[in-house]
C-alpha positions in Angstrom: 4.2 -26.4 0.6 7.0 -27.4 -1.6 5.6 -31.2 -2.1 3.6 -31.4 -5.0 0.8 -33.1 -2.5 0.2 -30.4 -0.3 -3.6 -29.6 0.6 -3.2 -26.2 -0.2 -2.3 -26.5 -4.0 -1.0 -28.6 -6.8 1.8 -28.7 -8.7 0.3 -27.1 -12.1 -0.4 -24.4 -10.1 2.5 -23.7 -8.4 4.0 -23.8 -12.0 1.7 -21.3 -13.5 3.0 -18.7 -10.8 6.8 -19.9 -11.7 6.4 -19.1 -15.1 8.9 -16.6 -16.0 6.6 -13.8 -17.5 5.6 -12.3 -14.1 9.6 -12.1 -11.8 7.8 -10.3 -8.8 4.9 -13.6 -8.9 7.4 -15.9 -9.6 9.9 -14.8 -6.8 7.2 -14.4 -4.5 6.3 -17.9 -5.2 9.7 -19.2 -4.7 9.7 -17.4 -0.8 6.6 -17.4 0.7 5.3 -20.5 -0.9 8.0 -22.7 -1.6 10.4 -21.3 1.3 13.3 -20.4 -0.6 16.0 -18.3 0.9 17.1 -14.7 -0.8 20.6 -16.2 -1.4 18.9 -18.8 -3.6 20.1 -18.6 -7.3 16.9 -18.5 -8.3 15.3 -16.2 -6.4 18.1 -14.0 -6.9 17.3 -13.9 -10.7 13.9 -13.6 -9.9 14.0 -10.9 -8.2 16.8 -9.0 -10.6 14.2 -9.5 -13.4 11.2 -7.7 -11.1 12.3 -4.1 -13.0 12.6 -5.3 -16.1 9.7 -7.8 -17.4 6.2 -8.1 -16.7 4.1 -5.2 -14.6 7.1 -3.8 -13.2 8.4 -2.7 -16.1 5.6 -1.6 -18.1 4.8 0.8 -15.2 8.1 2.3 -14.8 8.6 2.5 -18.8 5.4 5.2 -18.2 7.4 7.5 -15.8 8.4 10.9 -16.4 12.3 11.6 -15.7 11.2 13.6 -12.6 9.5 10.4 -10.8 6.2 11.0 -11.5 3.2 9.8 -13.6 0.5 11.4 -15.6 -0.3 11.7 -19.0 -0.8 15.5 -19.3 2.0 16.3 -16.2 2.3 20.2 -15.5 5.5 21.7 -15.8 8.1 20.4 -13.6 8.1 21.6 -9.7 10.1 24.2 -8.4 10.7 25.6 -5.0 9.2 28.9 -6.9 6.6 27.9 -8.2 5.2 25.5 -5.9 6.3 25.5 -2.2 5.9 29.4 -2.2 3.1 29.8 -4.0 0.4 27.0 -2.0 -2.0 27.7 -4.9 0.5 26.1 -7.4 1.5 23.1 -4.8 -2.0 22.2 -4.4 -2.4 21.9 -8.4 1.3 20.2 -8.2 -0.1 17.5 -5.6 -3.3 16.6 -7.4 -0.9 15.4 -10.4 0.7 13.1 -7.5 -2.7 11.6 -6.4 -5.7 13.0 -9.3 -6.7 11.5 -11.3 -7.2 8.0 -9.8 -6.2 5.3 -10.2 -2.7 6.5 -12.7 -0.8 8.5 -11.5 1.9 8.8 -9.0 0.2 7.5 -5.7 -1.3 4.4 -6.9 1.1 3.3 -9.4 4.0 3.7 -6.5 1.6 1.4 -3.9 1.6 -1.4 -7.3 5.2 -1.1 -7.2 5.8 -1.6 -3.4 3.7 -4.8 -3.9 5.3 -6.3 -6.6 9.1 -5.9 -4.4 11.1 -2.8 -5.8 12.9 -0.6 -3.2 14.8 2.7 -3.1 18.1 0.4 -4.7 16.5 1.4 -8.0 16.9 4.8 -8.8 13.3 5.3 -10.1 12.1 4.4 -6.9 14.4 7.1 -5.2 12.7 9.3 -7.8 9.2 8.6 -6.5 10.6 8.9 -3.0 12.0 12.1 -3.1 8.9 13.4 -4.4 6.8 12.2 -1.3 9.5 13.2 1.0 9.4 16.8 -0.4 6.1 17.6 -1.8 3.7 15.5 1.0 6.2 14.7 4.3 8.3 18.0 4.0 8.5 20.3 7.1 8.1 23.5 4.6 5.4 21.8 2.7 1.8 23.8 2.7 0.2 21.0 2.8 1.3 18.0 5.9 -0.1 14.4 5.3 0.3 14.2 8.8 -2.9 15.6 9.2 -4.6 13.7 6.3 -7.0 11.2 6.9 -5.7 8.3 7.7 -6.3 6.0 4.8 -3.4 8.9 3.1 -1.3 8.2 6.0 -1.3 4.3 6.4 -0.8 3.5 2.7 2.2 6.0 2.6 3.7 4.6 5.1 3.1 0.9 3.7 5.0 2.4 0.5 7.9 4.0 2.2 8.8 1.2 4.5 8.8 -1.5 1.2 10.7 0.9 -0.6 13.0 0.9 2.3 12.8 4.2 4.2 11.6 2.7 7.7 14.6 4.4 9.5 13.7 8.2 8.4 12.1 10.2 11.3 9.5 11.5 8.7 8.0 7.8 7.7 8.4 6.9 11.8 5.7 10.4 12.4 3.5 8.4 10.3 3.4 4.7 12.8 3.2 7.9 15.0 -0.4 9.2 13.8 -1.7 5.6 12.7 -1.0 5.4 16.6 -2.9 9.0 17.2 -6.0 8.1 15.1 -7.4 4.6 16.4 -10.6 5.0 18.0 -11.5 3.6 20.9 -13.5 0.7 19.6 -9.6 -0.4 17.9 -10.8 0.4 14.2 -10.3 3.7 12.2 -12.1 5.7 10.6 -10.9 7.5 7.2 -13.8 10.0 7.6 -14.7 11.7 11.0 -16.4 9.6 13.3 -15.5 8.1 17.0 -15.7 4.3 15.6 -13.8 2.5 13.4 -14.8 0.9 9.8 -13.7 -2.8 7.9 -13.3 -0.1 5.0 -10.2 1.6 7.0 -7.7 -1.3 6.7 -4.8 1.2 5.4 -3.2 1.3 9.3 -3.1 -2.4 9.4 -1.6 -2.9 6.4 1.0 -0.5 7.1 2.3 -2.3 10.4 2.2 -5.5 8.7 4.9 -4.5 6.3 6.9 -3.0 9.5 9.4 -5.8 10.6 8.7 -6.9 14.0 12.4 -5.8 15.7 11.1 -1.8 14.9 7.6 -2.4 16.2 7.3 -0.6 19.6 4.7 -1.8 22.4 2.5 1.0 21.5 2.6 -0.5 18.3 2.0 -4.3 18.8 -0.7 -3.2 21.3 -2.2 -1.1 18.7 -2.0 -4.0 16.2 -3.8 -6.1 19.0 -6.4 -3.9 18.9 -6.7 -3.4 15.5 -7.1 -7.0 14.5 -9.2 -7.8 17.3 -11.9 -5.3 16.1 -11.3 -7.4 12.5 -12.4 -10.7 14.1 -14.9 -9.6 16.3 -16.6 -9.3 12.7 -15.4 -11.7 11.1 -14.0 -9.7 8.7 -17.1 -9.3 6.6 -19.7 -8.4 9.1 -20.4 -5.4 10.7 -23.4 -5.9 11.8 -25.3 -3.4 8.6 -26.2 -5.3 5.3 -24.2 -7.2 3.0 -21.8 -5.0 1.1 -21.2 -7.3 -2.1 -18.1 -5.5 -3.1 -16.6 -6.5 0.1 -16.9 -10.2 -1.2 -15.1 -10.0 -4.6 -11.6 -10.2 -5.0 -9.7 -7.1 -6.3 -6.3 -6.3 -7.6 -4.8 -3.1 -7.6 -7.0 -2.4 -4.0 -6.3 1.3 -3.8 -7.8 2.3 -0.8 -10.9 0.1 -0.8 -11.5 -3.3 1.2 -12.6 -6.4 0.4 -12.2 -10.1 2.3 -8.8 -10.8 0.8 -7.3 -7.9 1.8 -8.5 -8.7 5.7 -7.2 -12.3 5.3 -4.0 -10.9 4.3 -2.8 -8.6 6.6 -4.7 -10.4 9.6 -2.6 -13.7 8.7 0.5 -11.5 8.0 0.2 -9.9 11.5 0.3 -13.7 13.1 -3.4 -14.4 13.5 -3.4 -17.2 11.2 -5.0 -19.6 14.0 -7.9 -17.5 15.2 -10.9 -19.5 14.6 -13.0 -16.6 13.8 -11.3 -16.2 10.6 -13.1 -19.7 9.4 -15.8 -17.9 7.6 -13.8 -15.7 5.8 -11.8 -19.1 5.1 -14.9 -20.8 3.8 -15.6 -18.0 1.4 -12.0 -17.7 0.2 -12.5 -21.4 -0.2 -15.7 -21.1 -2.2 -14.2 -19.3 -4.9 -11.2 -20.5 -5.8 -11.9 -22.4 -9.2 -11.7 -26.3 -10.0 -8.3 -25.8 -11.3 -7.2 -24.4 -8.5 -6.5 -21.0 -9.1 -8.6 -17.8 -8.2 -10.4 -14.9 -10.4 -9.6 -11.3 -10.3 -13.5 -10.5 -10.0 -13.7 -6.9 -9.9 -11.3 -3.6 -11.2 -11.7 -0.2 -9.4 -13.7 1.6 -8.9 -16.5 -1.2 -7.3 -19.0 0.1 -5.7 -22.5 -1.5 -4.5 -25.5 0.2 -2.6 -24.9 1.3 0.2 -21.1 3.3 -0.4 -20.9 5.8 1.4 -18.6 7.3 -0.6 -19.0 8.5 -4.0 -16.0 9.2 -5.8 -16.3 11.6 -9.3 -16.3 8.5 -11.0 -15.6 11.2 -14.3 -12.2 11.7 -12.9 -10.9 8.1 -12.3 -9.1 6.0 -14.8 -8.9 2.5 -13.9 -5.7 0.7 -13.9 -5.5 -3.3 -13.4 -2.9 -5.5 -14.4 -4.9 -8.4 -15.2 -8.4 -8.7 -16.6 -11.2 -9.0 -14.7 -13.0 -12.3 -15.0 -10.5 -14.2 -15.8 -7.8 -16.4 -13.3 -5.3 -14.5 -12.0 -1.4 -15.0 -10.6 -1.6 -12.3 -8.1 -4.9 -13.2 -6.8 -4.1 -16.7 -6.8 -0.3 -16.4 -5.3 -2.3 -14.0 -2.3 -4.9 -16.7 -1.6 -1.7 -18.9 -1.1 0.0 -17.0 0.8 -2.9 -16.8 3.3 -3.5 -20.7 3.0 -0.2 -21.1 4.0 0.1 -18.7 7.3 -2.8 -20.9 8.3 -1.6 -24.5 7.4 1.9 -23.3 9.1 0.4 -22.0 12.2 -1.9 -25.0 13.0 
């Protein structure tokens, strides 16, 4: 991937997502497509700039000194006046999730993404606060019996941000476990079969490092992807969902092909050969110059949802503009291209 030649890529491409303006796409760049080490000087100055230029930055230069996000917070939380009084936690809470997609839940899965851990002390900020008001055993309201989408992207969080060790983000594998149907999908609403929209367990275990995966877990993940590729990631045998085929960046919590290339490739099914239609599209829209469009921000909806969101209470958030190229889009295509060029 490093030779200016490869099939996957050219070299003005590979130095768009090295320019210095973006750390988290240019160290990204530099490891997964270039195969640098950690130790590497580079890298290592990539990655101490993640914090403090581009996305990172601007996001955390928007928290409030308690760890948390909103623009009209309430007053700070206290065990008072919110773990003894439920009616106060729940209001507490919705400033942690509500309104999407700002505050405190979505901007901590963008910052997961882009590589910051617990090591910064913001981070711990935002950890504490799911540790105490959404994992904590004297907490009125236990994620462990949310629905699952809840559950697999806090647990995708917490392990980036390095709590994979901590019995309370280990109870989480545990339900992901728990709440696969029998078909190997899930389901974020009730129902016996699993959904392409419930990619959040997935997701989670491919950020889990293989030496703390247990066999329930790698046969779960068997499962899981299995029911991907049976439908080729796109088809579930009902009619076309278009948003499904436009490319997306933040994701939140819904699903389109490049999220299901990802974290199928991730997960070491680069060499299935169902995945060649998903290819082919992935293929299709990546632009003459060689880079790929953020097409879509959420919420992106087409007929046929079957959820409907108050769309008066979200507040999109993208980091890029829709329509136009874009690094993240473009280093994730990458990524995927090369899982498959490696594993043939």
């Amino acid at each position: 991937m490093a030779n200016s030649d490869s099939n996957l890529t050219n070299q003005g491409v590979v130095d768009w997502l090295l320019e210095e303006d973006q750390p988290s796409v240019r160290y990204y760049t530099l490891v997964d497509l270039l195969g640098r080490k950690e130790n590497d000087p580079e890298v290592r100055e990539a990655y101490s700039k993640i914090p403090r230029r581009g996305w990172a930055k601007d996001i955390l230069e928007l928290q409030k000194p308690g760890g948390y996000w909103e623009p009209n917070e309430p007053a700070s939380p206290t065990e008072e006046n919110v773990l003894r009084r439920p009616a106060n936690f729940l209001r507490w809470l919705n400033f942690l999730i509500r309104p999407g997609y700002v505050t405190t839940n979505w901007r901590a899965l963008v910052l997961s993404d882009l590589g910051l851990t617990s090591k910064d002390r913001r981070i711990g900020k935002i950890a504490d606060l799911f540790f105490k008001y959404k994992l904590g055993l004297g907490s009125p309201i236990n994620i462990y019996n949310e629905e699952v989408c809840i559950v697999g992207n806090t647990a995708r969080l917490l392990t980036r941000f390095g709590y994979v060790e901590d019995f309370r983000v280990r109870k989480l594998y545990d339900r992901l476990l728990e709440d696969q149907k029998e078909d190997g999908g899930w389901n974020c609403f009730p129902s016996d079969k699993g959904t392409l929209d419930s990619w959040e367990a997935l997701a989670a275990y491919a950020v889990l490092p293989k030496e703390k995966r247990t066999k329930s877990i790698d046969r779960s993940i068997e499962r899981g992807v299995e029911f991907y590729l049976q439908r080729e990631l796109f088809d579930d045998g009902e009619k076309r969902y278009d948003p499904w085929f436009r490319f997306h960046y933040p994701v939140h919590y819904y699903y389109d092909i490049l999220v299901g290339l990802d974290f199928v490739t991730k997960l070491g099914y680069a060499d299935d050969r169902r995945l060649r239609p998903a290819l082919k599209i992935l293929d299709d829209k990546r632009r003459r110059d060689g880079t790929w469009r953020l097409d879509k921000v959420h919420p992106d909806r087409g007929a046929g949802t079957g959820y409907d969101p108050n769309l008066r209470k979200v507040k999109p958030f993208a980091l890029e503009e829709a329509g136009k190229p874009s690094k993240w889009i473009t280093l994730t295509a990458l990524r995927i291209l090369k899982r498959v060029e490696d594993a043939s």
